[in-house]
N, C-alpha and C positions, 0 to 999 in steps of 0.2 A: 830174447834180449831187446828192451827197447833205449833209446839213444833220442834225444831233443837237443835243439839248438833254440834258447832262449833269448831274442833279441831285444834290446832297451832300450830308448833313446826318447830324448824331450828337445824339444825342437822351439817352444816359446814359454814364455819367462813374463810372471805378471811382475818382478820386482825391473825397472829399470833398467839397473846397475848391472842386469846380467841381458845382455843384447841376447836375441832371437840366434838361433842356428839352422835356418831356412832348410840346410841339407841333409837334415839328419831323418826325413823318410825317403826320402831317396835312396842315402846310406842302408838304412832298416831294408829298402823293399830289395834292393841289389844281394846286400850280405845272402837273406833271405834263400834268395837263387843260389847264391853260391855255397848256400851251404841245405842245398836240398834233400842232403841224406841223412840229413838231422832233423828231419822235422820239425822245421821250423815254426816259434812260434811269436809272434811279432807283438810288444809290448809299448805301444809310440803314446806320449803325453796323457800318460795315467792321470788321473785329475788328484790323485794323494795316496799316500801310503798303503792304506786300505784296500781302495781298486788293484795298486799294483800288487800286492799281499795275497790276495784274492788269483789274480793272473800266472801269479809267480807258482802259486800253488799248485792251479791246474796243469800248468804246464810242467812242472817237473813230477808231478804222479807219477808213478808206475817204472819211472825212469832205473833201468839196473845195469848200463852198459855205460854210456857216454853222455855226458852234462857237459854243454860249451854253454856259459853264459856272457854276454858281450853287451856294454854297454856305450852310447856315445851320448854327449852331452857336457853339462860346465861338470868342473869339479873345482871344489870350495876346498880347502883346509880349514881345520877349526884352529883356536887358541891353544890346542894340547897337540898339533900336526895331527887331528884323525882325520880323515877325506871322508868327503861328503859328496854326494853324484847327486847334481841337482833334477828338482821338478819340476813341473809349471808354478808354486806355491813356495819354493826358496826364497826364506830371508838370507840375501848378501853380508848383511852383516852378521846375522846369529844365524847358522846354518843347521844347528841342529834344529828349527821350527820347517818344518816341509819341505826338508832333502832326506834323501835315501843315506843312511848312513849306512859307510861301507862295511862296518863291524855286523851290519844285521844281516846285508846281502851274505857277507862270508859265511856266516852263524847257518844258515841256508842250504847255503851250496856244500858245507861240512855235514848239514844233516841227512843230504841226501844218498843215497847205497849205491850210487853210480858210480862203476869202477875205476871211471877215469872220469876227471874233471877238468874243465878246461876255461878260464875267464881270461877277457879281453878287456882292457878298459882302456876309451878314446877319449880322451877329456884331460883336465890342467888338473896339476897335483897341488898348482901354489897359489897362494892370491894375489902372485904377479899379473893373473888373467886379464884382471882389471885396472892393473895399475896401480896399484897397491901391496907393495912388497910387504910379505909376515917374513917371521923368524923362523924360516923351515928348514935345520939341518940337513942336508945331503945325507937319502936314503932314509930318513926317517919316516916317511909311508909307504915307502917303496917297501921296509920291513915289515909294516901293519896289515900286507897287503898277503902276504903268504898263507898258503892252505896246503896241507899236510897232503900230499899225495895227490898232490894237482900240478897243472901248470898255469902259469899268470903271467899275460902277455900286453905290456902297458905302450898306451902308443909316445910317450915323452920321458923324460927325469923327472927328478922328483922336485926341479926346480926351474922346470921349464913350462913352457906354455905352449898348449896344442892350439894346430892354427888351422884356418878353412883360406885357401888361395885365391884370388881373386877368377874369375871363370872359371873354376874347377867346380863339377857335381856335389861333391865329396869332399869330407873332409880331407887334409894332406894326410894321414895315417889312414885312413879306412878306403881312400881311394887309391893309394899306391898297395897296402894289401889286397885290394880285388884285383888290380892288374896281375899281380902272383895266383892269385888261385885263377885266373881266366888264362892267364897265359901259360901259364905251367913252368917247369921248371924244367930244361933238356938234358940233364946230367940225373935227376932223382926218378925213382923206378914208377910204378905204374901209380902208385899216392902218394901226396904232400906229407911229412910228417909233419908239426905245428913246430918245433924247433931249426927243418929247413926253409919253413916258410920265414919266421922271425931272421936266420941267419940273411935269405936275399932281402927282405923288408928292409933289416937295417943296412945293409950297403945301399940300398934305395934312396936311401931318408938319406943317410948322410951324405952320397953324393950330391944330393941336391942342397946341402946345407939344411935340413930341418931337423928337428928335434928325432934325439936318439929314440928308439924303443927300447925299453926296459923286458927284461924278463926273468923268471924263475921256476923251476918249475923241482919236483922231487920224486923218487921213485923212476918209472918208466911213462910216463906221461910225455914227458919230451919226442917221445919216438911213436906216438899215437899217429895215423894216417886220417888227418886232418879234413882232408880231399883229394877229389881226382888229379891227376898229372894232367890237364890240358897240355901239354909239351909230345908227350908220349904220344908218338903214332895214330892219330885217331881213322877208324874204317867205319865203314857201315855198320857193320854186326856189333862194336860198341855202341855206337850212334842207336843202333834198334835197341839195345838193352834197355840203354838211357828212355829210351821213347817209352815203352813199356812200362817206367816206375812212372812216370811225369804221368800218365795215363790211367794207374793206380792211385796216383796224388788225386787228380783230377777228381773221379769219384769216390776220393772221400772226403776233401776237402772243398773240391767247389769246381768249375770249371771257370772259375775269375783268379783262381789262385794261380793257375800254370802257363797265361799268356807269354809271360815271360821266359819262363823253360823254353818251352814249346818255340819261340822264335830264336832260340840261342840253338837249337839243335836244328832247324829248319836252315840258320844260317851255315853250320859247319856243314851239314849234309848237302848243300851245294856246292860247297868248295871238292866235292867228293862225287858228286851225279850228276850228268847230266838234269838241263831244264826240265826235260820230259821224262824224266824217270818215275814211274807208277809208285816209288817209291816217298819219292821226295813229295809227289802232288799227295799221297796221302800224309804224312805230315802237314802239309799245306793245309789240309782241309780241318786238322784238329787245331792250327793255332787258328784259322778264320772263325770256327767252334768258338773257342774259347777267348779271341777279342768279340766276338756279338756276347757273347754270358757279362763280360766286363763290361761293353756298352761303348758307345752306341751299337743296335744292330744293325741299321742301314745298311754302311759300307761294307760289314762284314758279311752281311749277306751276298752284298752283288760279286766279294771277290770268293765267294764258295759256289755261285754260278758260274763264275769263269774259272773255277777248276773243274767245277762236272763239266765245262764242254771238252776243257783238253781231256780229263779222263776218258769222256767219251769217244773221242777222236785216235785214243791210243790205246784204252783197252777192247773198245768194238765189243762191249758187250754190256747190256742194260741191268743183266742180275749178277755182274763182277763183285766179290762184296765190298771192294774200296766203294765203287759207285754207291751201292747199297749205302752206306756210313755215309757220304754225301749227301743223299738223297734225306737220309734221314736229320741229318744237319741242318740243310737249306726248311726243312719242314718244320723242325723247334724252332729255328729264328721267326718261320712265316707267324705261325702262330704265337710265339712269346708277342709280337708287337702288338697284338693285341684287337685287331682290325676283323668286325663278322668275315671279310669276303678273305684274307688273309687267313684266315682259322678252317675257313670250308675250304680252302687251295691245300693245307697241309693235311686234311682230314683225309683229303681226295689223293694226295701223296701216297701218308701212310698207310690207306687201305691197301694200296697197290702193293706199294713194298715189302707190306709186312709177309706175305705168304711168300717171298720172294727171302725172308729173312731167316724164315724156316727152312727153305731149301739148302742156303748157303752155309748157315751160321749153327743150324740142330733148333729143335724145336721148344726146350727151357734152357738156353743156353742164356748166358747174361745180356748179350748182345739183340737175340731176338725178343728175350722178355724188355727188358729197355724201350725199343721201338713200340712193341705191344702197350705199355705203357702209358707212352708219352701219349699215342691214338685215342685211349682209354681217356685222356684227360682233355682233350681237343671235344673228342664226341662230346662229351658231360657237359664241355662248357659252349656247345651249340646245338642243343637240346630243341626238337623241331615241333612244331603241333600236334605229331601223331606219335611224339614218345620212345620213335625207335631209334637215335640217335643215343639214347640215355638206356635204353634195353641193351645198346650196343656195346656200351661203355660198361655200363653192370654186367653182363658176360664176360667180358675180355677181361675185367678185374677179378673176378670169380676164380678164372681160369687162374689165372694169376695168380692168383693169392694161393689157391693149391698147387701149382709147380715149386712157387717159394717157399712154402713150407715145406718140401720134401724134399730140400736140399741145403738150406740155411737156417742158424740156429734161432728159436723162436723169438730173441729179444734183437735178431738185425735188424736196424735201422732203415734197411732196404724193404724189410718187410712187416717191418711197423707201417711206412710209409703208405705199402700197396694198401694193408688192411684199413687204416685211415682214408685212403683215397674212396674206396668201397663201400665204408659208411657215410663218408661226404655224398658216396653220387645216388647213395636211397633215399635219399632227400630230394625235396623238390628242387627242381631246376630252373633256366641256368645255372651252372656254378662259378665260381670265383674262388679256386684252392689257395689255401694260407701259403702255400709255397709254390715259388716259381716254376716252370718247366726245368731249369737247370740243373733244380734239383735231381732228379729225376733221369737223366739224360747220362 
């Protein structure tokens, strides 16, 4: 069963009349987090229909379990009350020229075989946005807005206007619902359903005096578990589970994607472990990982040095394999930046380690082929006058490429990767591979 969380938002506006919304990747990158069991897929200032058409597409492929689609940004009413979710290329006045109309989005989300469907919409339903009041009967898009066996979760009326507060991140809807999914709820069980989340949202909203959220939903969609209970007890052994998918995330999406995870669980798991716990430093070591992949590496190199000293200090031992995972860490940063004497320090690294990775970790295990790897593309691209740098590299990938194919299937992307790396390094050298170490890592 696969499940996506499709996020939308337009943040700047070539028409005037519709002012910028600064916080709407912000919004996008947060949700994002917050809804990381959805795999997320991040849709921000499509440049027109087409692109997003094109995005909308990929992202709901394959999908047969759960469709959350959420969008933030202006929304226009036309002359017949249909809502219109603007883009960078909204005309304010005629809004059918280069807005999303909502009838196509729905038409979309109805075509897809996802058992449960779920839309969020953050945005103004009236052309009070701008100061300029239409004729928009109460409830009249709010009805336009229903999908047969979904739920639709609006952040205003149908005659009100969504607001962004002065120093807030976030929109006021999209940032009082992350405080619910981060903070959890202390009464509801170990997941959010999307109906207990709307029920504390709008006591949220309206104690604060802001516009109501709206909702509807048909079927059993209301009682769908939304997300985690941040409320609910949280221990280590959740906390490791958590680590484990963010990790999964990691390589297949990027290791720029999970900076965020990865410091949201590094953060509870102290409220829970000691400073020194071999535990907590090994998270430490995957979010400093994964801020060098996002960039800068500088600093996050020096603070994955000052984790290998405490691990060293507290595990007393060189081939522990957290150290191991550090070691091989500090040695992609050495080498991503790019520097000869830099690339020969990580070469000189992962020579060492690696037989050290086969002890710990099995000898085609993902974690030792990885490290073997990443050495395989260091050597290649400091290929020396006598050739054996690049003989070195060509063996290790060889090697490689046969464990990978005796255990993954022939069109993995892991092992596309190797066998492209192997035909890159039979080629004359140095080299310069079309993709970063991070990939790879």
């Amino acid at each position: 069963m696969s499940s996506r969380a499709v996020l939308i938002g337009t943040s700047s506006y070539r028409d005037a009349r519709l002012p910028d919304i600064p916080v709407v990747p912000r919004c996008l990158t947060d949700l994002a987090r917050a809804f990381a069991d959805l795999a997320p897929t991040v849709l921000l200032d499509q440049p027109d229909l087409s692109a997003l058409s094109t995005g909308l597409t990929a992202a709901m492929h394959g999908v047969d379990d759960v469709l959350l689609v959420y969008y933030v940004g202006h929304g226009i009413v036309g002359r017949k009350h249909e809502l219109y979710l603007g883009m960078p290329g909204t005309d304010y006045e005629h809004p059918s020229f280069g807005s999303l109309p909502y009838d196509a989005l729905r038409d979309r989300v109805l075509d897809s075989p996802a058992a449960t469907k779920i839309v969020i919409l953050d945005c103004c339903f009236s052309g009070r946005a701008l100061g300029e009041p239409l004729a928009d009967p109460a409830g009249a898009v709010v009805g336009q807005l229903a999908i047969d066996g979904t739920y639709l979760l609006t952040s205003t009326e149908s005659n009100r206007v969504s607001l962004v507060l002065p120093g807030e991140p976030h929109t006021a809807f999209t940032g009082r619902l992350l405080r619910v999914l981060d903070t959890g709820i202390p009464d509801a069980g170990d997941h959010l359903t999307i109906d207990e989340v709307y029920t504390h949202l709008l006591a949220a909203m309206t104690s604060a005096g802001l516009p109501r959220p709206q909702k509807r939903g048909t079927r059993t969609a209301d009682r769908y578990p939304i997300a985690p209970n941040r409320a609910r007890a949280e221990s280590p052994d959740t906390l490791r589970d958590r680590l484990a998918a963010v990790l999964v995330k990691a390589r297949t999406l990027g290791w720029r994607t999970v900076a965020d995870d990865l410091d949201d669980i590094h953060t509870r798991q102290s409220r829970l472990l000691a400073a020194d716990d071999p535990e907590l430093l090994r998270t430490r070591a995957h979010l400093h990982f994964a801020h060098a992949a996002r960039g800068p590496i500088d600093p996050a190199g020096d603070h994955l040095t000052e984790v290998c000293d405490d691990q060293q200090r507290i595990l007393h031992d060189d081939k522990h394999p957290d150290l191991l995972i550090t070691y091989y860490y500090m040695a992609t940063c050495a080498a991503a930046l790019g520097d000869p004497e830099q690339l020969e320090d990580a070469v000189d690294v992962l020579r060492i380690a690696t037989p050290a990775f086969r002890h710990a970790f099995g000898y085609a295990t993902p974690e030792t082929s990885r490290a073997h790897h990443v050495l395989a593309r260091c050597l290649a691209m400091t290929v020396d006058e006598s050739g054996t740098n690049l003989q070195e590299a060509i063996s290790i990938l060889e090697e490689l490429t046969t464990t990978r194919a005796a255990s993954l299937p022939a069109t993995d992307p892991v092992l596309t990767q190797t066998r492209q790396d192997l035909a890159a390094t039979n080629t004359a050298g140095p080299l310069t591979f079309p993709n970063d170490l991070w990939s790879i890592a």
